[in-house]
C-alpha positions in Angstrom: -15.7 -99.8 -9.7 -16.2 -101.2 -5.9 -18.8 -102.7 -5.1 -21.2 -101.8 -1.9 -21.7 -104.4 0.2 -24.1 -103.8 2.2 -26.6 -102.6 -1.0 -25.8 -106.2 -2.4 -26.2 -108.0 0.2 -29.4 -106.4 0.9 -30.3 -106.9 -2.5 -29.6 -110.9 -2.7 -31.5 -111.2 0.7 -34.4 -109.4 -0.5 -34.4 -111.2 -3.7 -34.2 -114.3 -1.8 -37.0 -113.3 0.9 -39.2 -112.9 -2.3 -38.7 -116.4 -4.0 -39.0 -118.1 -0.9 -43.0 -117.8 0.0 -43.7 -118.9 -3.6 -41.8 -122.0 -3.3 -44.1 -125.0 -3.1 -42.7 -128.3 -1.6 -43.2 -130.4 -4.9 -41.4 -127.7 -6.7 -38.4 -128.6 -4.2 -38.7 -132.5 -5.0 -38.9 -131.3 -8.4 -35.7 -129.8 -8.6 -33.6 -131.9 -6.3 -35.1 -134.7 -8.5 -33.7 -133.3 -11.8 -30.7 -132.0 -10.2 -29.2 -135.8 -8.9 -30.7 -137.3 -12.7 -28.4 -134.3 -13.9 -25.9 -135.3 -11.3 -26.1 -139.5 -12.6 -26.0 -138.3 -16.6 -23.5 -136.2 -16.4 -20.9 -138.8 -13.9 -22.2 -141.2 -16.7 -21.7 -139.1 -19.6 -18.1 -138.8 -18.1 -17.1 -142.3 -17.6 -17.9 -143.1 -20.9 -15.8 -140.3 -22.6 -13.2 -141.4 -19.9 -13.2 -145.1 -21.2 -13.5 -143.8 -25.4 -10.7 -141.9 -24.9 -8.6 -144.8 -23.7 -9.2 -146.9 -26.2 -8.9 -144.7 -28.8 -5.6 -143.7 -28.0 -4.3 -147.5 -27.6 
């Protein structure tokens, strides 16, 4: 079933126009704050699978 295009991008842009006013700046620190600790754990998280995974197979 094909999609219409201009319905969803009117619908993603209104959705978006909607959100937007009830942003409030520290809700934007908020979330780029948890989103790089996010970032850190999961690059973290990672290296340390990275480096059990080595060992265990030595």
């Amino acid at each position: 079933m094909p999609s219409n295009n201009p319905t969803l991008i009117g619908t993603v842009g209104g959705t978006f126009l909607s959100i937007v006013p009830n942003l409030e700046s520290e809700d934007i620190v908020k979330t780029i704050i948890l989103a790089a600790v996010g970032a850190i754990v999961s690059f973290t998280i990672s290296l340390l699978l990275k480096s059990l995974n080595k060992k265990h197979k030595k």
